[in-house]
VEXDREN-2710 file (C-alpha; in Angstrom, 1 decimal):
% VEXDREN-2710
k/r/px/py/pz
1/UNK/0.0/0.0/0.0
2/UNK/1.3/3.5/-1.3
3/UNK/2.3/5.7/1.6
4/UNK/0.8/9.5/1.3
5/UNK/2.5/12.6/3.2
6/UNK/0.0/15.5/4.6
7/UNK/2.5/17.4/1.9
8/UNK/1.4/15.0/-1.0
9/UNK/-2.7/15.1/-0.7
10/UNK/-2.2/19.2/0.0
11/UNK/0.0/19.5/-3.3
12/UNK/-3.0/17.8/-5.3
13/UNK/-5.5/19.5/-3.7
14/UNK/-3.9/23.1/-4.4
15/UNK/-3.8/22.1/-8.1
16/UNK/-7.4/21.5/-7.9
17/UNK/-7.6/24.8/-5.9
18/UNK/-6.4/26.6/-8.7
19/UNK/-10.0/25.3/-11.1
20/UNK/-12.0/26.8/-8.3
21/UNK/-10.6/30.3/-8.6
22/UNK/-10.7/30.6/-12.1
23/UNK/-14.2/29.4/-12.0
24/UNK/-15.2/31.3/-9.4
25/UNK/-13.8/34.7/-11.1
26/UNK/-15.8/33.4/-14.8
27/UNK/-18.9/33.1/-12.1
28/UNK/-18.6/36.2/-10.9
29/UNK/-17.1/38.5/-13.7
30/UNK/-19.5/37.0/-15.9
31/UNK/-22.5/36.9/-13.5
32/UNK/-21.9/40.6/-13.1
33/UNK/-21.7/41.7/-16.4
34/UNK/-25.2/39.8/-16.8
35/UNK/-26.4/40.8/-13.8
36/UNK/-25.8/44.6/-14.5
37/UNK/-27.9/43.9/-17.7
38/UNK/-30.6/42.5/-16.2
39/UNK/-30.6/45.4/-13.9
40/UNK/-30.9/47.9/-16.5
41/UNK/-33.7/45.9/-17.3
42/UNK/-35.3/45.2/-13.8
43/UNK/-35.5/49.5/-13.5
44/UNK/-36.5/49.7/-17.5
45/UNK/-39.7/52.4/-18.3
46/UNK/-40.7/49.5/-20.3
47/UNK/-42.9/46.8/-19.0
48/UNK/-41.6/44.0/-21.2
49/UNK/-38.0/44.2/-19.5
50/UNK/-39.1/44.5/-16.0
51/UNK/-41.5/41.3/-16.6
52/UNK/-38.3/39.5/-18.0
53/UNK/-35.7/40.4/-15.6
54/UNK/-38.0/39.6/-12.7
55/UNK/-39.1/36.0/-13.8
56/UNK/-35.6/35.5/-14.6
57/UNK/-34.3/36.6/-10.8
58/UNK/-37.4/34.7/-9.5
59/UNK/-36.6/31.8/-11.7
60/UNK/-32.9/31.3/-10.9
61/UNK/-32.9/32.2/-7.5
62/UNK/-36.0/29.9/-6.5
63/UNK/-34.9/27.0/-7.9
64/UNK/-31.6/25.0/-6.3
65/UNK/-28.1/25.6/-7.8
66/UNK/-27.0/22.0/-7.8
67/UNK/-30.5/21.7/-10.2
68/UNK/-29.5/24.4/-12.9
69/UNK/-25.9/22.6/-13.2
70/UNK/-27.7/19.5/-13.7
71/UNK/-30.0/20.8/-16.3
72/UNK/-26.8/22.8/-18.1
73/UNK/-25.0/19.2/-18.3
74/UNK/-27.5/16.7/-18.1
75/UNK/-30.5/17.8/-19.7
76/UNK/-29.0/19.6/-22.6
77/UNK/-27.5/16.3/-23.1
78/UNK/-30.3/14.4/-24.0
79/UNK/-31.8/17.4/-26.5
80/UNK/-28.3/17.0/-28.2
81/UNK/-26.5/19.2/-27.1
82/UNK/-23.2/18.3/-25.8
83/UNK/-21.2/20.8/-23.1
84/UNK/-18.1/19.6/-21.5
85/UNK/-18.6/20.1/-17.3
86/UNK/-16.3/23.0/-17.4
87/UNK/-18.4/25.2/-19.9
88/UNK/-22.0/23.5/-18.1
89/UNK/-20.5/24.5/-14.8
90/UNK/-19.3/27.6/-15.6
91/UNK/-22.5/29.1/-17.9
92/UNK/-25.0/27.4/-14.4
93/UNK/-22.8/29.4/-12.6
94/UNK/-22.9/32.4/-14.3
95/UNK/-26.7/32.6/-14.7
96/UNK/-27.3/31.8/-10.9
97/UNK/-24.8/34.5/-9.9
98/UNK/-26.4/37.1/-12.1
99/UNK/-29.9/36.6/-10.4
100/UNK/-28.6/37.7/-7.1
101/UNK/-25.9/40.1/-8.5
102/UNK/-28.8/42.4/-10.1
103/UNK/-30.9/42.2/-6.7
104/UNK/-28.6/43.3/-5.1
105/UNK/-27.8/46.1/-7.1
106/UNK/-31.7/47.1/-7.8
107/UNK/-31.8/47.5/-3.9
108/UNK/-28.7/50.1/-3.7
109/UNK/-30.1/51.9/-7.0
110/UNK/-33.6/52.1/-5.5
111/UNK/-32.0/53.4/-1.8
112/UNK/-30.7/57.0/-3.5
113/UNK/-33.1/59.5/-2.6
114/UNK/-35.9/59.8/-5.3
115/UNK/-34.7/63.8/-5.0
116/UNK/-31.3/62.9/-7.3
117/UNK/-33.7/61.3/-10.6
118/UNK/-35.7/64.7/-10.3
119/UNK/-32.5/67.3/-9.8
120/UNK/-30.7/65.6/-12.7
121/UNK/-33.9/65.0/-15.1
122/UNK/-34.3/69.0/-14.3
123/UNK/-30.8/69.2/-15.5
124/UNK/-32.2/67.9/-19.2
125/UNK/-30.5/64.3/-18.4
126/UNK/-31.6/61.7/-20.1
127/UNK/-32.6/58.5/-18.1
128/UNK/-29.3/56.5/-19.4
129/UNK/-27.4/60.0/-18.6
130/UNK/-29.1/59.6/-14.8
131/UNK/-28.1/56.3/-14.8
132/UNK/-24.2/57.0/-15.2
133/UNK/-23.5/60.3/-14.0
134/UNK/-25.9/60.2/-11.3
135/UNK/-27.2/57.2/-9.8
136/UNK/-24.3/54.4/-10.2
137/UNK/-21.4/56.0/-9.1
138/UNK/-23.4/56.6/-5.7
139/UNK/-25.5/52.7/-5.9
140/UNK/-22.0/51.3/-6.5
141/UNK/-20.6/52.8/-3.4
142/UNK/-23.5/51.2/-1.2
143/UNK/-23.0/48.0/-3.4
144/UNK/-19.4/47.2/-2.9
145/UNK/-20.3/45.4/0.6
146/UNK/-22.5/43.2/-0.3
147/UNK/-21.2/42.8/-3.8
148/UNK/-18.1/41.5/-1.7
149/UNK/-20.0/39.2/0.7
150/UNK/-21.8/37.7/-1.7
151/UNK/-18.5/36.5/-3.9
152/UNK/-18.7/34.0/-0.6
153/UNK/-21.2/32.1/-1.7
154/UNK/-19.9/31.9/-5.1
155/UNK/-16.8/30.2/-4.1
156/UNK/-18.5/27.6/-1.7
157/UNK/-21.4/27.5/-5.0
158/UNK/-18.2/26.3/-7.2
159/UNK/-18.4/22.7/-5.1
160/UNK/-21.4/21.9/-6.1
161/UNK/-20.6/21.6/-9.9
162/UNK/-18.1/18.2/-8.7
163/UNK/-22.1/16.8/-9.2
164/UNK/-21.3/17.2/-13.1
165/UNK/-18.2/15.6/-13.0
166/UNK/-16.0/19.1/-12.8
167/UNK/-12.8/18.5/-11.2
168/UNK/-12.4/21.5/-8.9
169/UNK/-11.1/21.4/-4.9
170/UNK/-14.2/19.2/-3.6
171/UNK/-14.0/16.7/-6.2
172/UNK/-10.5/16.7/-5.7
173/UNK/-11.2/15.5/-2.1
174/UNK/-13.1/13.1/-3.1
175/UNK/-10.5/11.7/-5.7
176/UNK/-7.7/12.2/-3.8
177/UNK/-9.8/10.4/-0.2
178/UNK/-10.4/7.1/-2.4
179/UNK/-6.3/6.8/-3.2
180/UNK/-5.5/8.0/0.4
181/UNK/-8.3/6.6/2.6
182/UNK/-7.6/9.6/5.1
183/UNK/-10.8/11.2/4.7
184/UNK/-10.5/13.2/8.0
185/UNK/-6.9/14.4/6.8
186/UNK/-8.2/15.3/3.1
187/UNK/-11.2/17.3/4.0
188/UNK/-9.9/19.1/7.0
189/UNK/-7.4/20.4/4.4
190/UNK/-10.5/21.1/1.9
191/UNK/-12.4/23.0/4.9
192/UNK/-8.9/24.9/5.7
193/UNK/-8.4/25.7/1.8
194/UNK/-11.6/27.2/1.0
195/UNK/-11.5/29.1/4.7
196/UNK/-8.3/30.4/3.5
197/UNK/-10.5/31.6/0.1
198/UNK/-13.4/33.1/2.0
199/UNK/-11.9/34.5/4.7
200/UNK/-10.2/37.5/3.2
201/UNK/-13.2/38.1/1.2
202/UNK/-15.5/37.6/4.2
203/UNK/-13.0/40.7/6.2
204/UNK/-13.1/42.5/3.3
205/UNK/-16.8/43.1/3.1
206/UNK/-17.0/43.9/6.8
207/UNK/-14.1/46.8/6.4
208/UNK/-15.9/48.2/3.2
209/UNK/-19.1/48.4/5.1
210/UNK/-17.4/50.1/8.1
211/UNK/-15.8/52.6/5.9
212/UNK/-19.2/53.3/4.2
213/UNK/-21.0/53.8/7.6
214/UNK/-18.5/55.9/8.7
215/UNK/-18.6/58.4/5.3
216/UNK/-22.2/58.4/5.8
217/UNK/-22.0/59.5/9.4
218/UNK/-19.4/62.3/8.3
219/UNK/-21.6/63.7/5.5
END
């Protein structure tokens, strides 16, 4: 029976570590670039967009992750259409992180004071112009927090997609459990690896939300 070092299941694990960044920075640079989209659409003057962007929100964020990358690998299968787990995994992901990334954002957009849409529409600005120059920049400083906190949930969200057969940090574990059979020694490195991951992020959110409390007391 083949010997393995604490060193020798942490080096394979950190390789595996290194799919679950990339994928969670796809998730959420992607997710955001959607999400601001649907946003745009969720505060649209037209009834169409708002109808569509809140089904979609409602849709993705009321049904269970682990079900959407099942459907992106799985069902597309059997309708012929044939994505390897990384692309599945990454366009579930993408889509789910998108739902929560334009909530998110439609709640700091719709906290600035109705007063700022009617000064800079009196100003001749157009509702795109009100968007940029006005409303964002001050939504976006309200959003970083949470924006922040929730990038937590989409690195512990990029475990789920080992149910496709994606070969990030938790299915790692799982690979590298069956050659070891030192399940307590492989996962307490899993738990301490994605700890490592969240933390920072986790500290991060709680500093930015201090430093926003503490400009909003000094204005």
């Amino acid at each position: 029976m083949i010997e393995f070092s604490t060193w020798d299941i942490l080096r394979n694990l950190l390789l595996a570590t290194r799919w679950t960044i990339l994928l969670s920075l796809v998730s959420f640079a992607g997710g955001g670039a959607v999400g601001l989209l649907l946003l745009f659409l969720r505060i649209s003057m037209r009834k169409a967009a708002r109808i569509f962007a809140r089904y979609y929100i409602e849709l993705f964020q009321g049904t269970p992750l682990l079900m959407q990358l099942f459907i992106a690998f799985f069902g597309l299968g059997l309708i012929g259409i044939d994505m390897p787990a990384w692309l599945a995994a990454g366009v579930a992901l993408v889509l789910w992180t998108a739902s929560f990334l334009a909530e998110i954002w439609r709640g700091c957009v719709e906290s600035i004071n109705r007063g700022q849409w009617e000064a800079s529409a009196s100003l001749g600005m157009g509702r795109l112009q009100q968007m940029r120059y006005v409303i964002l920049p001050q939504a976006m400083k309200i959003a970083v927090p949470p924006t922040v906190g929730f990038s937590v949930q989409v690195v512990k969200g990029t475990a789920l997609t080992s149910i496709i057969g994606f070969v990030e940090l938790s299915k790692a574990g799982t690979v590298v459990t069956n050659a070891t059979f030192q399940p307590f020694t492989v996962y307490g490195l899993v738990a301490l690896i994605y700890f490592a991951l969240c933390w920072p992020l986790s500290k991060s959110s709680q500093v930015l939300e201090r430093k926003l409390n503490v400009a909003h007391r000094n204005h």
